[in-house]
N, C-alpha and C positions, 0 to 999 in steps of 0.2 A: 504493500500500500504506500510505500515511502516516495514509490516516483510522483503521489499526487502532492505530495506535500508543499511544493510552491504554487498549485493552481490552489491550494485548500486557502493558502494564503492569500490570495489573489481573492476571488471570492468574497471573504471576509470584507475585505479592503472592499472591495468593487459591491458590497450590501451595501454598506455605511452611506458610500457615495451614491448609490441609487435612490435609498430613502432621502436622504438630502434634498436632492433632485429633483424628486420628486413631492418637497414635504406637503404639499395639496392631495397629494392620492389620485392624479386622476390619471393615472396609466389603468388599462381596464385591470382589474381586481383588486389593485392597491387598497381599495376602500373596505376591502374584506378581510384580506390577510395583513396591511398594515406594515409590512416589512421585517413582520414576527419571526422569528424562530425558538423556538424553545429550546430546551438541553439537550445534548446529545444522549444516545441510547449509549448502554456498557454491550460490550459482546458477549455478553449472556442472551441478552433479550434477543439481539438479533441469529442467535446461532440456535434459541427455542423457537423462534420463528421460521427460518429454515428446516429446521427439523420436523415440524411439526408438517410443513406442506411437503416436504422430501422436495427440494430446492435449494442450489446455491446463488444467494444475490451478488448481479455483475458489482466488480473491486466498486467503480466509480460512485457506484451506489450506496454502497456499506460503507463506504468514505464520508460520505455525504451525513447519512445519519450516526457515524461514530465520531466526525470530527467537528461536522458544521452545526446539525441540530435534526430535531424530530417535531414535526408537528410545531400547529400555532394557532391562531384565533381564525382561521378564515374556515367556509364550506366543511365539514365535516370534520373540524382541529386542525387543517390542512395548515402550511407552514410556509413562509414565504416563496414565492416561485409565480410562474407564470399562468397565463388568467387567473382560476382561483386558487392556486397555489400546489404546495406536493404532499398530500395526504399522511400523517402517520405510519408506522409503518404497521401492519395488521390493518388498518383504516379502509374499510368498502371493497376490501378482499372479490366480494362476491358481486360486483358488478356488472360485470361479463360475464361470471357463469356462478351458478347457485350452488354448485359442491366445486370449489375452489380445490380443496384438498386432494382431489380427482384431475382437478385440469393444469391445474399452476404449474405443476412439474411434466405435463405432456408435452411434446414435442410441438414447437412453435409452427405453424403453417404457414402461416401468413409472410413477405419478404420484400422489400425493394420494389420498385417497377412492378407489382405484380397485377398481372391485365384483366380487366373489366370480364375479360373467359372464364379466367380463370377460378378468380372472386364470384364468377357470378356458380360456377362449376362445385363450389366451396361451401357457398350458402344455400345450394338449392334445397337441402333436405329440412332447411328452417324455415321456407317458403312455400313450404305446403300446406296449402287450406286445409285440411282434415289432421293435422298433426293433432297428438297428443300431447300434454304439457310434459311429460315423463321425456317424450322424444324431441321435443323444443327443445328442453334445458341438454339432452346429451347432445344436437344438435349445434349450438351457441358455445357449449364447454369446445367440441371438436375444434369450433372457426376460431376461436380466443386460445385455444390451448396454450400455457408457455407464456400467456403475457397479463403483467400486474398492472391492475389500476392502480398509478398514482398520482392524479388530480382530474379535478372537474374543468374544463371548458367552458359546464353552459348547457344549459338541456340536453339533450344525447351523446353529447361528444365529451372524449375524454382522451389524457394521456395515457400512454400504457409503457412498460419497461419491457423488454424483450429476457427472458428468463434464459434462454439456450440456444443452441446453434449455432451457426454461421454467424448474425445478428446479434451475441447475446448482448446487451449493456448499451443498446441502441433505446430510443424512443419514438412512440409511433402513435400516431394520433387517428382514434377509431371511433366509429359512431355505433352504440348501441341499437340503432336501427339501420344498421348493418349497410353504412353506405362505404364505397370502396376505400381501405384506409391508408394511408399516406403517413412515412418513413420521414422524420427531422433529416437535417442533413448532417450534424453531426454525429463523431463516431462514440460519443459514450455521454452519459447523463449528467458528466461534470461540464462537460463542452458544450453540451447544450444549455443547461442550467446559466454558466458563466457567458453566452450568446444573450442570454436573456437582460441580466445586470447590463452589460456592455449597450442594447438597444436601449435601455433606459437611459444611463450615462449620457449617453449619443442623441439622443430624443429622437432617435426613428422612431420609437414605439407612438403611434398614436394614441392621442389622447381622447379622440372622442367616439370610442365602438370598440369592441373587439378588433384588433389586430392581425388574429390568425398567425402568432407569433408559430414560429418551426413549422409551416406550411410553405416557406420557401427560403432557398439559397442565402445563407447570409453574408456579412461582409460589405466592402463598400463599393461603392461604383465602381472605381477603377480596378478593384481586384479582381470583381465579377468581372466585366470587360478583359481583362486578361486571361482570366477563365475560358470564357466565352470564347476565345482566340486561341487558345490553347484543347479544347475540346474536340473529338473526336467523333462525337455521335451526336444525332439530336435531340434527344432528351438532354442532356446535359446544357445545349445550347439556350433551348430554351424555358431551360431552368436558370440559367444564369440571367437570358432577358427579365424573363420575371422576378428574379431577384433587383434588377434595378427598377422595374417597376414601381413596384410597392416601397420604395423611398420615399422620403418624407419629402428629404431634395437629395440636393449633391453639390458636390465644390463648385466655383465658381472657373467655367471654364468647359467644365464635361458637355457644354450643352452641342458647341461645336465637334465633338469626339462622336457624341451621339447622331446627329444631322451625318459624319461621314459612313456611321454605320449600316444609316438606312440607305443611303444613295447607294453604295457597295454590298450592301445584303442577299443574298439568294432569294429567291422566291416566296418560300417556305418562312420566310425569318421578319419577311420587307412588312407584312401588317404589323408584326410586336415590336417591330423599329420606331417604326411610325406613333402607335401609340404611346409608346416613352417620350418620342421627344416632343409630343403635344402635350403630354402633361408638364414637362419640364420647360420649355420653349417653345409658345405658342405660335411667335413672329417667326421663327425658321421654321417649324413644321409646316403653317398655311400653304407658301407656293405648294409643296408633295400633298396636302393634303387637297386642294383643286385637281392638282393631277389622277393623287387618286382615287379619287370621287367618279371617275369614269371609270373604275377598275373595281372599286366596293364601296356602292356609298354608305351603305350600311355600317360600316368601320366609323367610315368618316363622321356620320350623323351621333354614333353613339361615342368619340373619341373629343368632338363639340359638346356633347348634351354634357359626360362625364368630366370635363377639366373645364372648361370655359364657357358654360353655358353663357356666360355676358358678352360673349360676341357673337351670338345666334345673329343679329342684325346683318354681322356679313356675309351669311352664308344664305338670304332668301333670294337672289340670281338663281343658285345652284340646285335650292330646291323645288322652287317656280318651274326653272325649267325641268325638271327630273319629276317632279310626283307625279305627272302624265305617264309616263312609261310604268311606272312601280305597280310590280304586280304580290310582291312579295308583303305581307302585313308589319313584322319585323321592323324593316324598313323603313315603312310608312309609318308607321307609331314612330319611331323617333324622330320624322320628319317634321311631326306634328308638335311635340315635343319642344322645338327650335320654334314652330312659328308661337306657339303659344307663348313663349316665354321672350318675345319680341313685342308682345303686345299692338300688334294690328290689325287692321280690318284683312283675315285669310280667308273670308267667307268662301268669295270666286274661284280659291284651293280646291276647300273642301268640297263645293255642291258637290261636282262631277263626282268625285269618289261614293257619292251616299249611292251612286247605282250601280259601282262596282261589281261585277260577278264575284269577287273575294266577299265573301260574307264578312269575314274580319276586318276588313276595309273599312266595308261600308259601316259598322259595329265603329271602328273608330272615328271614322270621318262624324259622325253624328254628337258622339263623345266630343268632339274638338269644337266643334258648331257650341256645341252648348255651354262652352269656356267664354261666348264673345257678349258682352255685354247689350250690345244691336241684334239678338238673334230673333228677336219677336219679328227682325225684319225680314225672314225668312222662311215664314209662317208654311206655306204652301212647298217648301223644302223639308220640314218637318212632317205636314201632314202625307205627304207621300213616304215617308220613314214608318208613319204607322199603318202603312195598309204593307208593308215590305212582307214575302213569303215569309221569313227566317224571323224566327220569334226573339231571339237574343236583338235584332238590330231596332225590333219594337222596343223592347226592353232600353235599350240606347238611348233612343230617339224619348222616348216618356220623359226620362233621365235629365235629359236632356231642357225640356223645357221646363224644368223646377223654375218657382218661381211667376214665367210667364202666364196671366189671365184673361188672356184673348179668347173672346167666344166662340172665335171663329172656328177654333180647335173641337167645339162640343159635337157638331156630325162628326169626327172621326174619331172621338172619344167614343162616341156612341157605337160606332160601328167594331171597336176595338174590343166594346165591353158582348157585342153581340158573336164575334167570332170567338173570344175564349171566355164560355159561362162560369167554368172553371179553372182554379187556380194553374198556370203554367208559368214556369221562368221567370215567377215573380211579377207578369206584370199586370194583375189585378192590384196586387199589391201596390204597385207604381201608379198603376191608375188613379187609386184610391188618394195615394197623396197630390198626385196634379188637380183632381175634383178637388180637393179640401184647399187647393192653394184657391182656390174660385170661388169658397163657400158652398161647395159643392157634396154631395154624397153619390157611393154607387145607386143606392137605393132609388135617391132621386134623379140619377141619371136612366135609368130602367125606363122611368116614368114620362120620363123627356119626349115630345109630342114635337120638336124642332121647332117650337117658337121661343124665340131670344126671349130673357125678361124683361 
């Protein structure tokens, strides 16, 4: 254990300066665990805990709670660490599987890169409708075999320690409702742990949501960048983009390094170029981002919506001209997206879209209509919304004229209340509140004879 003894120190040193740093709490779970740690366990405890599951815990780990501390005030006694911190040790054992004593010490399954087949290959016997609770739990033990919970995330997700194998002393971050799990990138639970302090220090960690800390590549721009350049496969590549990604920023300077990456990038690589250096530098990214708005605008629209929605103004040329062709929903929703948040009259946009063959168009385009403050001026563009086959774009369009008390609308209310006598997709329901925006009831719309009052 002696080689960890300058990162144990490290550590130490790099807590102090994180709570400092922090002393507001607002890195996501600081507010829970507080930057607690309690005392360290003696190796009794930890060697009747081992015993008791018939497991050895990886060194980095038993370091952890022999030298740094066990448990603290957060989620379940959980002790300072990342989201809601690293669990005691014996702490929620049975997370992942219900006879822990049975699965902790089986051989790990789960690995690295491992593909959406295979995972899917792994789970399928807990994915059976007629299962028994008997065959769920040995089910769930099989897929977790080999791996400890040791903190909470956050509703279903959780860290876990890899107990043996290939992996062992690794962390890996799993969802109890078994969605495919994904491997930190460091190689043992001190490096990961001391990646955590270091993002705080650093003020990567954001401060306002979860982070999704150990969900991607760490390090800092430029290393990742050389990474990146030094890689051999593409996973790796773009694991490394996405590790600069999700910066908070970067030195001053990178932004030009980034602009050459995209111009010079393969095919495969040129959209996560792109959206780095629009989060990071708007003004170089725009010319490629015109460019490639004939190549994906759909990148484009949601790489505007995502980093700069405050220059949505520059971008209504691009989508004036483009929403005619858009056949894709996607698309259009974040088309929409831009003009809304530009605040102008996009009526003449949207009409055309309300008769869309794409049902979800036409479902947005009414959604957007009903964003404009002038829509009552469009009355006869709504009332053809609710004679529409497709009952969600009814549903829409109702939605839509909250608020609005024009009589005019009462024939095609009526005729709305006479085609569904019963409840569908909610929009008796919707109905019911557009009558009541009028003084109105279904009741007395029944009885409605078509003369105004």
């Amino acid at each position: 254990m002696h080689q960890f003894d300058e990162q144990v120190e490290r550590i130490r040193t790099k807590l102090a300066a994180a709570k400092q740093k922090d002393k507001e709490l607002k890195v996501f779970g600081a507010s829970s665990h507080k930057y607690i740690l309690h005392k360290p366990l003696a190796e009794e405890a930890i060697s009747d805990f081992e015993t008791r599951y018939h497991i050895s815990l990886p060194v980095s780990y038993k370091v952890f709670l022999l030298q740094l501390g066990n448990g603290g005030e957060s989620h379940a006694g959980a002790a300072a660490g990342p989201f809601y911190g690293i669990y005691p040790l014996g702490g929620c054992v049975d997370e992942l599987t219900t006879d822990p004593e049975k699965y902790l010490s089986g051989p790990v399954k789960i690995y690295p890169g491992i593909t959406a087949d295979s995972w899917q290959d792994l789970t399928k016997d807990a994915e059976e409708d007629d299962i028994t609770d008997e065959a769920y739990d040995a089910a769930m033990g099989n897929i977790y075999a080999g791996i400890l919970p040791i903190g909470s995330q956050g509703c279903t997700y959780l860290h876990g320690l890899v107990l043996n194998g290939e992996h062992a002393g690794k962390v890996v971050n799993v969802d109890m409702d078994r969605q495919l799990p994904q491997f930190t990138f460091e190689d043992n639970f001190l490096d990961w742990y001391e990646r955590w302090l270091d993002e705080i220090i650093s003020e990567e960690l954001p401060i306002d949501g979860p982070s999704w800390f150990g969900y991607t590549m760490g390090g800092s721009a430029a290393t990742l960048l050389d990474k990146y350049h030094a890689a051999t496969d593409q996973l790796t590549r773009h694991q490394c983009i996405r590790g600069i990604l999700v910066k908070r920023h970067i030195d001053p300077g990178m932004e030009t390094l980034l602009e050459k990456e995209y111009l010079h990038a393969e095919a495969e690589y040129k959209r996560e170029w792109l959206q780095v250096l629009t989060k990071f530098s708007y003004l170089l990214a725009k010319p490629h981002l015109l460019a490639y708005s004939t190549v994906d605008l759909l990148a484009v629209v949601q790489f505007i919506w995502w980093y700069v929605k405050d220059k949505s103004n520059e971008w209504l040329e691009v989508i004036t001209r483009s929403l005619p062709g858009i056949n894709d929903d996607e698309t259009f929703r974040f088309c929409t997206y831009l003009l809304v948040e530009m605040k102008a009259d996009y009526a003449h946009l949207m009409i055309p879209a309300t008769t869309h063959e794409n049902e979800q168009i036409r479902v947005t385009a009414f959604y957007t209509l009903g964003k404009l403050e002038n829509r009552e001026h469009y009355l006869d563009v709504f009332i053809n919304g609710l004679d529409d086959p497709a009952n969600y774009v009814i549903h829409a369009a109702l939605q839509a004229l909250s608020g609005v008390k024009d009589q005019r609308l009462l024939p095609a209310y009526k005729k709305v209340l006479e085609r569904f006598p019963t409840e569908q997709d909610y929009i008796l329901s919707n109905l019911g509140y557009r009558l009541a925006d009028m003084g109105l009831t279904i009741g007395e719309l029944k009885k409605w004879n078509g003369q105004y009052p």
